[in-house]
Structure formats: C-alpha cells, structure tokens
N, C-alpha and C positions, 0 to 999 in steps of 0.2 A: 806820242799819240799820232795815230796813223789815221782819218776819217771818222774821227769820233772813236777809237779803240787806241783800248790800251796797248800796248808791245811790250814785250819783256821777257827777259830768258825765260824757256820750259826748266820745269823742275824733274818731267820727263828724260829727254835726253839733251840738257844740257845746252841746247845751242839758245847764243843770242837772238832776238828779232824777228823770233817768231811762233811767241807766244801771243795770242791776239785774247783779251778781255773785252766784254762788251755789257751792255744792258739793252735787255728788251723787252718791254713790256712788262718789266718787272721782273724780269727772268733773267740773272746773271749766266751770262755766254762766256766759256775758255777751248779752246781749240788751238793746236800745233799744227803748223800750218809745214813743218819738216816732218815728225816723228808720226805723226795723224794721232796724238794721244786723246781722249775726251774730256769732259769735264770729271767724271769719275777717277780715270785714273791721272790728272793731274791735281786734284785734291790732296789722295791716297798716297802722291809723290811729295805733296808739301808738309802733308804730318809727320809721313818718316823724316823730313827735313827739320822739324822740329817746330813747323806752323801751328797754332792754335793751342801749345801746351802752357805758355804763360798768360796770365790774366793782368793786367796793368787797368791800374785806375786811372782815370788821366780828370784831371779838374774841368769842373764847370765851368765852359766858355758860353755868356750870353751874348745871343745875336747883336749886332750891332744894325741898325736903321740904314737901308741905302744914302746917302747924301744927293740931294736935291740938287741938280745941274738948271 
C-alpha cells in the first residue's frame, strides 16, 4: 500500500509496482503507472489470465463487535 492504494504487478505488461488500485467515491481506480494501460484493458488482461472464471464459496463469517478499550 502506497497512500492509501494498492500496488501490485500489471497484468498488462508485467512489471512489479506499478499497478496502482484505488477507491473513489465508490468507483474502483486501476491504472499502470509504466505501461499507461487503463481500467479496461487491465481487466481484459486479468481474464485472459484466468481472473473471474472460478466461482468459490467461501463460509459465513459473522462480524465480530469491536472490543471496548
């Protein structure tokens, strides 16, 4: 985490640190900050990668109450 963003390899081209993820205003932000790729086509690069083709159930986790300091 760089400033409140995510960092993480491009699925574009490849390189480490500098993939930046963000949220804004509700609006999921990705941007290569080397290749200039956009949110479009790093999606497009994460499916041919094989993002979003399996579906996993993952178990009900209920919240837990903050603990009183």
């Amino acid at each position: 985490m760089r400033g409140g963003q995510l960092v993480a390899a491009c699925p574009v081209c490849g390189d480490d640190h500098h993939l930046y993820v963000s949220e804004r205003n509700g609006t999921l932000l990705m941007y290569c900050q080397k290749c200039n790729a956009r949110f479009e086509d790093i999606v497009k690069a994460f499916k041919n990668q094989g993002a979003g083709t399996q579906r996993e159930t993952l178990p009900a986790v209920r919240a837990q109450p903050a603990a009183e300091k």
